[in-house]
N, C-alpha and C positions, 0 to 999 in steps of 0.2 A: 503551391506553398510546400517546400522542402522542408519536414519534420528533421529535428535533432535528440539523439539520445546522448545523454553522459553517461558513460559505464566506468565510476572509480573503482577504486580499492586499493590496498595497501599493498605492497610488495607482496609476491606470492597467494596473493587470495583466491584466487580463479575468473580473472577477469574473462581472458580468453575462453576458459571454456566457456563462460555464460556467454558469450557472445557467438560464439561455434553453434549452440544450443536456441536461439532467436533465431540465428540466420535459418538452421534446418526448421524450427518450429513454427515460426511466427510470421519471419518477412520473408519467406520464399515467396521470390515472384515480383521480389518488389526491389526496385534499382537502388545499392547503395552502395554508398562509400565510405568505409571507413577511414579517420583519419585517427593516425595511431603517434603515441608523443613517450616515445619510449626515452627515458633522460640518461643519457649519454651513453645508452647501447644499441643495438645495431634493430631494427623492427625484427622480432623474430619471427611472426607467425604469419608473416609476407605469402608462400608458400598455399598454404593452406587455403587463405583466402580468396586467395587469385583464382586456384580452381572453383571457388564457389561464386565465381563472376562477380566478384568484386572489388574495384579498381583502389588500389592504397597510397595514399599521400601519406609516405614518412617523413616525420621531422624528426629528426635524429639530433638535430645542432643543439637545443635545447628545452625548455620546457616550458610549453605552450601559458603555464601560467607566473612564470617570471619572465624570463630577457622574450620572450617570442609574445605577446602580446600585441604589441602591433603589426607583427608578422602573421598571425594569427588569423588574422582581420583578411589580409592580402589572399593567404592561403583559403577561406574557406568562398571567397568572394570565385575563385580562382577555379576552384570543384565546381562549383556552381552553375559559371558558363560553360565547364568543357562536361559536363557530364548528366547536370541537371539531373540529381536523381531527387527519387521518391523521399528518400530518407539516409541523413547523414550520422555515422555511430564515431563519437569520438572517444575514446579511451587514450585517459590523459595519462599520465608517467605515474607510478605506483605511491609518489613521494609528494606530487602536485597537488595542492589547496583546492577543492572543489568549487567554495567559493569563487576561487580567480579567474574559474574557468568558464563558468556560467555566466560572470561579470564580463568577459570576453565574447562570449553567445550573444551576449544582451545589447551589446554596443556593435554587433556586426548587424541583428534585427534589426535597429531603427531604418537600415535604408537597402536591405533586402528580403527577399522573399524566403524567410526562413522564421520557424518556432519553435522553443523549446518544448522536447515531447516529454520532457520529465528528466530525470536525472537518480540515476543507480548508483547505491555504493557495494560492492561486495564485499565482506569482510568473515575472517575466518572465525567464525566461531569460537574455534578452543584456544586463541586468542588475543581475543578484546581485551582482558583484563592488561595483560603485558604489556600493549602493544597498548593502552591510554595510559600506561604510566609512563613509560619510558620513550615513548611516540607522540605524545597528546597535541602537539601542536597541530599535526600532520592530520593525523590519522580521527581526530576528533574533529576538526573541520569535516574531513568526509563523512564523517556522519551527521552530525548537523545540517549539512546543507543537502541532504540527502530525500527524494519523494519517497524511496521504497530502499531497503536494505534486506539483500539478499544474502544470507549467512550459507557458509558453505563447511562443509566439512561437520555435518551434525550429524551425520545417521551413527555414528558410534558413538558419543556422547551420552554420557547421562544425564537423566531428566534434570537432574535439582540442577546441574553443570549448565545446561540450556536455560534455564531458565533467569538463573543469574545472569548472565553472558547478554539475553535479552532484556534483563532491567537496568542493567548498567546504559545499555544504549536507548532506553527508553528516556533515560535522566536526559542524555544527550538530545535526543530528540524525540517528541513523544508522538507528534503529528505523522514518522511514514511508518507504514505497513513495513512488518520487521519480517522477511520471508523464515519460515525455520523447518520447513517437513524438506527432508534431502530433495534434490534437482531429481535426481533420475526418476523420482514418484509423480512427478508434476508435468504437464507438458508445458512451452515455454510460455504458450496464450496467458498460464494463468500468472507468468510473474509480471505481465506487464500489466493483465488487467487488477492487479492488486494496487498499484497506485488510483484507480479509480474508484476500487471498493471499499478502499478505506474504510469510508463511511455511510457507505451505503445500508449497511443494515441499519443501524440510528433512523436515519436519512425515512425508509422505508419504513419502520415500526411506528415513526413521529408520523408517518403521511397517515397509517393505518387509525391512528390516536384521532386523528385529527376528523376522519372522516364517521368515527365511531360519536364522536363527542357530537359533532355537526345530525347524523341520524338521528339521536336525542334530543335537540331543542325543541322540534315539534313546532316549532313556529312556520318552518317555510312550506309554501302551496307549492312548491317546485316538485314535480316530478323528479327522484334522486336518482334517475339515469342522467339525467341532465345536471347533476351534483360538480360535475367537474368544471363548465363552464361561469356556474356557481361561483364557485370558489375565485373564481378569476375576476368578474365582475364586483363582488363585493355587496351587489343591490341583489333585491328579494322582489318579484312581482306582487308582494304583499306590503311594498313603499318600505317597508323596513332596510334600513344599511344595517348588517348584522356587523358591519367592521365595527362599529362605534358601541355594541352592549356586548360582543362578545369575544370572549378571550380568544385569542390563536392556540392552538395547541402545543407550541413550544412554549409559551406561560406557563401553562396549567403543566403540562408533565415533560417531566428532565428524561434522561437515559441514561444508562451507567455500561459501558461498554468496557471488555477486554480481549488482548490480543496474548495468546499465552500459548504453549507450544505442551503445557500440563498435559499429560494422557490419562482418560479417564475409566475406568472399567465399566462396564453397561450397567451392573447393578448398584455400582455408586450414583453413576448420573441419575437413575432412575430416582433412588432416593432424597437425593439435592432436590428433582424439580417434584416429588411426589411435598415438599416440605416448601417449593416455592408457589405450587398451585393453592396450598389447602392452608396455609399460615399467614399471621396479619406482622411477624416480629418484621419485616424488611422493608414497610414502606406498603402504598397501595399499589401492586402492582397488576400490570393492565395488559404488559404480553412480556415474551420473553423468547428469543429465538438463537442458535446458534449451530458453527459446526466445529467437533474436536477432533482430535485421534485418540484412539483406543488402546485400550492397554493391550491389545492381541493384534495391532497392528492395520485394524482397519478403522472407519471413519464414520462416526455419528451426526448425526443433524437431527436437533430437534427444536420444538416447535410449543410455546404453552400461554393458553389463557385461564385465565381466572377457574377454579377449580378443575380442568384439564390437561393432558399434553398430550405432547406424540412423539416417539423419537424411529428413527430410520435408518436404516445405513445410508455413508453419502460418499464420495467421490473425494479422495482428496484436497482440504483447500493448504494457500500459503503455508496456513499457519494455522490453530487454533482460535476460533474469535466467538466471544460469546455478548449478547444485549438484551437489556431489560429496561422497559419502559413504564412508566407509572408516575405517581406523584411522591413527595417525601421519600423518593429512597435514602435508605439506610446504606451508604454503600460499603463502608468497614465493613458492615455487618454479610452485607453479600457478597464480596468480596472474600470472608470468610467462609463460607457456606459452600461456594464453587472452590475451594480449599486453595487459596491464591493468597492467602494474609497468614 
């Protein structure tokens, strides 16, 4: 199965460098092809590529997501037999619908050996505003149909400027992982595995809930090493179906999750979670975990239960992302607290 990436973005974003920056980081080693849909200029970074062994189909005539369309179709069927690689990167023309191009993906899938591995937009930071008022047909499609949005051009920017720049395109699309800590801090593994983590913190804090809540019923004779297979059966060697008297853990407790690029100084954060361990104002909450960047340029991750935490230095991620899990959250109210409202 020949994996596909879509790498958009607007005129001038940095598409190409992100994709220079995957090939060195991530898919060396692994056979691809770019197909490149540059509208109505000449492929320019033919060059470059070619040295990094890999083979380019320019469409130069037009644009893969208007008049080339069923051209598209011929073309990718075409890579396919002559070269059969691991993974095809297509980077559609600066000014190309996202949508159109994925709906193009999608109609060559039903009857080959190919899936989409996600779908990138790049977009410059310092300016999204401009370029959705004056662009929005364009350039708002690419973000919308977007898994993951890699913003470029932040490391000079200021915070309150980032952060705006990131709610505008939150409106637009709330569901991808918004990339915001500069390229050159990150290796490229982490921008791809950010379409996957999205939600995986939630994901993981709701699984932690779940098995905390299950500890306490006190009804099952199961050995709680054997809890996992548990859970999967639904039956108790004590005749009990606990599916049927007991709530799932997504019932019983929500998460309030954020993705925010805020930099926090370690004696603020301290105090947020010294006020989120030992306080009843925000809901009952049950755990609480994330990783930010710092106001001195390095990176926190911490970690809190109920009258506890811990925080650490950590590694840089995408972005800032913080989760809290419990019941009745407040979230204005938390929302506030981690100084995001």
């Amino acid at each position: 199965m020949t994996k596909i990436n879509v790498i958009s973005g607007f005129l001038g974003a940095g598409k190409t460098t992100l994709i220079k920056k995957l090939l060195s980081e991530v898919f060396a080693g692994q056979k691809i092809v770019l197909i490149e849909n540059e509208f109505g200029e000449i492929g320019i970074d033919g060059g470059f590529l070619k040295e990094a062994g890999v083979e380019i189909t320019e469409m130069n005539s037009g644009c893969i997501c208007c008049s080339l369309v069923g051209d598209f179709g011929k073309a990718l069927k075409e890579v396919l037999e002559k070269f059969a690689p691991d993974r095809i990167i297509i980077e559609p023309s600066g000014v190309g619908k996202l949508s159109d191009v994925t709906k193009a993906i999608e109609g060559v899938a039903k009857d080959t050996e190919v899936e989409l591995d996600g779908s990138i937009t790049v977009a410059d930071a310092t300016k999204c505003k401009i370029y959705m008022k004056n662009f929005g047909e364009f350039f708002n499609n690419q973000v919308e149909c977007a898994d993951t949005i890699v913003l470029s051009r932040t490391q000079n920017m200021k915070e309150e400027k980032l952060e705006a720049a990131v709610k505008l395109l939150q409106e637009h699309n709330s569901r991808a992982a918004i990339i915001t800590t500069p390229w050159d801090e990150l290796d490229g593994s982490i921008i791809l595995k950010a379409m996957d983590e999205k939600n995986s913190m939630a994901e993981e804090l709701l699984r932690e809930a779940h098995e905390h809540e299950h500890h306490h019923d006190g009804e099952c004779c199961h050995d709680h090493e054997h809890e996992h297979e548990h859970h999967h059966d639904g039956e108790c060697c004590c005749g009990h179906d606990h599916e049927h008297h007991h709530h799932h853990a997504d019932e019983v407790f929500t998460s309030w999750g954020k993705e925010t690029p805020h930099k926090y100084a370690e004696e603020d954060l301290k105090q947020i979670l010294e006020v989120l361990a030992n306080e009843t104002g925000y809901g009952v909450i049950l755990r609480a975990k994330g990783i930010v960047a710092g106001t001195d340029g390095s990176w926190i991750q911490f970690d809190l239960v109920p009258g506890e935490y811990e925080i650490r230095k950590g590694s840089p991620d995408y972005t800032g992302r913080l989760c809290v899990i419990g019941s009745q959250l407040k979230e204005e109210e938390l929302a506030k607290l981690f100084q995001l409202a």
